[in-house]
C-alpha positions in Angstrom: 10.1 -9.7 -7.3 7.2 -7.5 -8.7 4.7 -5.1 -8.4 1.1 -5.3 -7.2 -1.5 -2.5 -7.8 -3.4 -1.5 -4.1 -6.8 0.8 -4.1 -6.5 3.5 -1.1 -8.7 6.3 -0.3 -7.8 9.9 -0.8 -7.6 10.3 3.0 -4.9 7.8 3.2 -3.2 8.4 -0.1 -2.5 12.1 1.3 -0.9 10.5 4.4 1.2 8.4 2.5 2.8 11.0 0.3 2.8 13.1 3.3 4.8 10.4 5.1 2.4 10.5 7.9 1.5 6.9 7.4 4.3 4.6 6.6 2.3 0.8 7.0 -0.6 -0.8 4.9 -2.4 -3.1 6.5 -3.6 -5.8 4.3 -6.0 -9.1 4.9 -4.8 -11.2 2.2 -0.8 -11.6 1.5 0.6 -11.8 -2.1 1.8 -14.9 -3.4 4.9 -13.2 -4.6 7.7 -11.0 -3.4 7.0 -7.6 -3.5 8.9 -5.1 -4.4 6.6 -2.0 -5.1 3.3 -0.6 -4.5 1.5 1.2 -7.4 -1.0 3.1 -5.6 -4.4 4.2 -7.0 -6.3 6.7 -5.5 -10.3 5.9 -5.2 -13.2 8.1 -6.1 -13.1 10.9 -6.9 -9.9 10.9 -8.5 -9.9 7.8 -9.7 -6.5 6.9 -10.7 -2.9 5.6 -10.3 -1.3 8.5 -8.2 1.7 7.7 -7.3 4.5 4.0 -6.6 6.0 3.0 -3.4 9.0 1.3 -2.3 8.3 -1.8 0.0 10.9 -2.3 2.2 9.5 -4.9 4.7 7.0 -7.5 4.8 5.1 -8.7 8.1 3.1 -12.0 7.9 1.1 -12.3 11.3 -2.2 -10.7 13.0 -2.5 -7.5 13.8 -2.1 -8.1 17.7 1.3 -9.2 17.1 2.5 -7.2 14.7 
């Protein structure tokens, strides 16, 4: 289990804490369990703003997910 460290923009970041958006789409999947998100928060902030909780993990394309 670990923790990975994901870029988002501020747009997003403020939906997430909102908990407007609850899914991340990412391309590439870690090669380890994950158990957290650290979440840093691009320009113009510019820094780690805040860690999530994963709960689930879906390995498939988007279509099917």
């Amino acid at each position: 289990m670990g923790k990975i460290l994901i870029s988002i923009n501020p747009e997003y970041v403020e939906k997430i804490l909102s908990g407007e958006k609850k899914y991340e789409f990412r391309k590439i999947n870690p090669k380890r369990k994950i158990d957290a998100l650290v979440i840093y928060q691009t320009y113009p902030l510019m820094r780690v703003v805040a860690e999530a909780e994963v709960k689930t993990t879906f390995y498939d394309s988007l279509e099917i997910i």
